[in-house]
N, C-alpha and C positions, 0 to 999 in steps of 0.2 A: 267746183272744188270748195269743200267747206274749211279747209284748213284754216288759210286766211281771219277766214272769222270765228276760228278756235283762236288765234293768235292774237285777235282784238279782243277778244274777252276777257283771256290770259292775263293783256296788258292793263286792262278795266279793273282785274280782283286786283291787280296785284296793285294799282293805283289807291282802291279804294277803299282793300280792309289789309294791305301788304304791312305786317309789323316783323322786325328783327326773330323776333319768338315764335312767329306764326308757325302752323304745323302743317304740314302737307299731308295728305291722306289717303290710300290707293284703297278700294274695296269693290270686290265684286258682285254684280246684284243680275239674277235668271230673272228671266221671261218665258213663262211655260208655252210652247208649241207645238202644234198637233203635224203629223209629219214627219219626211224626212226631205223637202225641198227645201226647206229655208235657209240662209246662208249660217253655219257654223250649229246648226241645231243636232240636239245630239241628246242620249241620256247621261245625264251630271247631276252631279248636283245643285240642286234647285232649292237658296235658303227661305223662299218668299212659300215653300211647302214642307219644307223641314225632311227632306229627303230625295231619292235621285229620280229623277223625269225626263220627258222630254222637253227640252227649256233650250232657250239662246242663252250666253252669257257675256256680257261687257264687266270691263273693268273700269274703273269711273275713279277719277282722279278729283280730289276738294281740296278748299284751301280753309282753314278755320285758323282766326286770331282773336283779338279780345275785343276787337269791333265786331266781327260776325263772320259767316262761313257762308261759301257758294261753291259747287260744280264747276269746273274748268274744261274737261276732257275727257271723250271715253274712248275702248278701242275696244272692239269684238276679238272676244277670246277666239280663237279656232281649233276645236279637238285638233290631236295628232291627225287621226284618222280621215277627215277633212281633206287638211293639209297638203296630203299627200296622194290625192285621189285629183287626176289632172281633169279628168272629165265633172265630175261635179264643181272645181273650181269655176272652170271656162262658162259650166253654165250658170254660175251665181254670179261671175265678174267678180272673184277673186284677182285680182292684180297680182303680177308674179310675185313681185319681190316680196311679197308678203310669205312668211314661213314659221311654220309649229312655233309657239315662245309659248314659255309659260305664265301664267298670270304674274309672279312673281319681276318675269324678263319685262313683260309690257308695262310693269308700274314702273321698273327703274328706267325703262325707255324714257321716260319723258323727264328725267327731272335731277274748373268750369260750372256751370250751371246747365242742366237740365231742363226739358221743357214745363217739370214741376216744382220748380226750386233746385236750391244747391244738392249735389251728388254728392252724399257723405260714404267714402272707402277706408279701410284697414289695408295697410301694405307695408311690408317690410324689404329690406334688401339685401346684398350679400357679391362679396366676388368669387365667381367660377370661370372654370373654363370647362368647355365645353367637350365631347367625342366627336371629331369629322364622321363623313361616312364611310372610313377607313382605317378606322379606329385609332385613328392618331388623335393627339391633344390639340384642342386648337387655343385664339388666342383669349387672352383675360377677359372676361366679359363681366356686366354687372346683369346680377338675375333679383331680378323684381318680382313679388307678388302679392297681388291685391283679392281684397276679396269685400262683398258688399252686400247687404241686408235684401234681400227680395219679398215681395208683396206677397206672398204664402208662408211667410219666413223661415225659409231657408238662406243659404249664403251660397254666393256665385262668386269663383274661385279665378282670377285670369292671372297665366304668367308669360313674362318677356326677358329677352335677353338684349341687351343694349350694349352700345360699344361708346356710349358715351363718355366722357372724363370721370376716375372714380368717384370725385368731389361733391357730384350732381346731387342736387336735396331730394330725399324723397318726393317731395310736395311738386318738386319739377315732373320727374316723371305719373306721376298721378295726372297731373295736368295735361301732360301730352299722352298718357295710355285714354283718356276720356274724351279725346278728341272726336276718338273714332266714331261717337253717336252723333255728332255733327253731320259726316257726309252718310248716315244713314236718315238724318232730317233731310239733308239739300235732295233723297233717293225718295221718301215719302212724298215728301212737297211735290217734287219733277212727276212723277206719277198723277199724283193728287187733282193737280191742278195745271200741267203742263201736258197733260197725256205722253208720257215717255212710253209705256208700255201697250197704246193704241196705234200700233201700226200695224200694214197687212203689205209686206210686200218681202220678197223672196232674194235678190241678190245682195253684194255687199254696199254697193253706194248707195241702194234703195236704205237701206238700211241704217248707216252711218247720217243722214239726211236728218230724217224726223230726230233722230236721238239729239244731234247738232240743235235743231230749233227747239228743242225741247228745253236743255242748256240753257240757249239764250232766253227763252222765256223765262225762266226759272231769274236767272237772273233781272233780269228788267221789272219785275216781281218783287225784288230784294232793294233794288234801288227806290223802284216807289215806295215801298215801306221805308226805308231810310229816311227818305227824303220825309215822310210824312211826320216821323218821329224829329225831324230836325226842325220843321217848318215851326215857328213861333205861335203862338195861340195867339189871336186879337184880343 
């Protein structure tokens, strides 16, 4: 059971870079797969190709503060279609109690500077509220939008809707909308050098397995560099 030592890791980040302001980060990241055995494999969308394939997808939970950011937890997405199909479960060792959520349901389940220098943004803000999908009003929200210089120069445009207190500085939410390239480093890295995306195995626990040690690799990785940056020079 890998839970356990999702649970000591947890208590590791949150020991070792865990700040008031830190930001918690849900993003999901495919692994392209040939087939249709593999547990949750499906055509989606696949951002590591820029469009829809045959790929697995996890949802990978990071923690980023102004000490530094690490990977905590993933959970395999499972198409609908999956789901609800008892005979492919049985045979990947799906676990019952497990059922259709959507990426969104599995991040709430659980819970700057750039690698070339500072990220300079333009963003403004404003209060709206919003359309449900019922065309009712919903409630007051602040709508932020930023947008930032790219290396072809053009400008890349991102917007959010926040429910945080109206008073919030812009400069706050710039800070916390850029977070999000953090747990796309802690997803690089894991990859890179943790092999997260070198596995060859077909059910779910086989599966949840290497991702787990890949996590912790990733992390034990993060503390040596720590420590290395902390250690005194003779």
């Amino acid at each position: 059971d890998e839970r356990p030592l999702v649970a000591e890791l947890a208590r590791q980040v949150g020991v070792e870079l865990g700040q008031l302001d830190g930001v918690l980060i849900f993003d999901p990241s495919a692994f392209k797969k040939q087939g249709t055995e593999s547990v949750g494999v499906a055509r989606q969308w696949c951002g590591r190709l820029g469009k829809v394939d045959n790929c697995q997808v996890g949802v990978y939970w990071g923690d980023a503060s102004r000490e530094d950011h690490a990977l905590v937890d993933v959970r395999l997405y499972l198409p609908e279609d999956w789901a609800k199909d008892p005979a492919r479960r049985e045979k990947c060792g799906v676990p019952r109690p497990i059922r259709f959520r959507t990426r969104h349901q599995l991040a709430l389940e659980r819970c700057a500077h750039g690698p070339k220098g500072p990220m300079i943004v333009q963003g403004v803000k404003t209060r709206v509220r919003a359309k449900t999908d019922r065309r009712r009003t919903g409630p007051e929200e602040t709508l932020v939008i930023f947008r930032e210089p790219q290396a072809d120069g053009t400008r890349k445009h991102n917007d959010y809707l926040s429910n945080a207190p109206p008073e919030t500085p812009l400069a706050e939410f710039a800070r916390v909308a850029k977070a999000e390239h953090r747990i796309e480093e802690c997803l690089e890295r894991a990859k890179r050098e943790a092999g997260m995306g070198q596995y060859q195995v077909h059910n779910g626990i086989g599966r949840h397995h290497p991702q787990t040690l890949s996590v912790l690799a990733v992390w034990f990785l993060t503390l040596e560099q720590r420590r290395g940056k902390n250690t005194p020079r003779p």
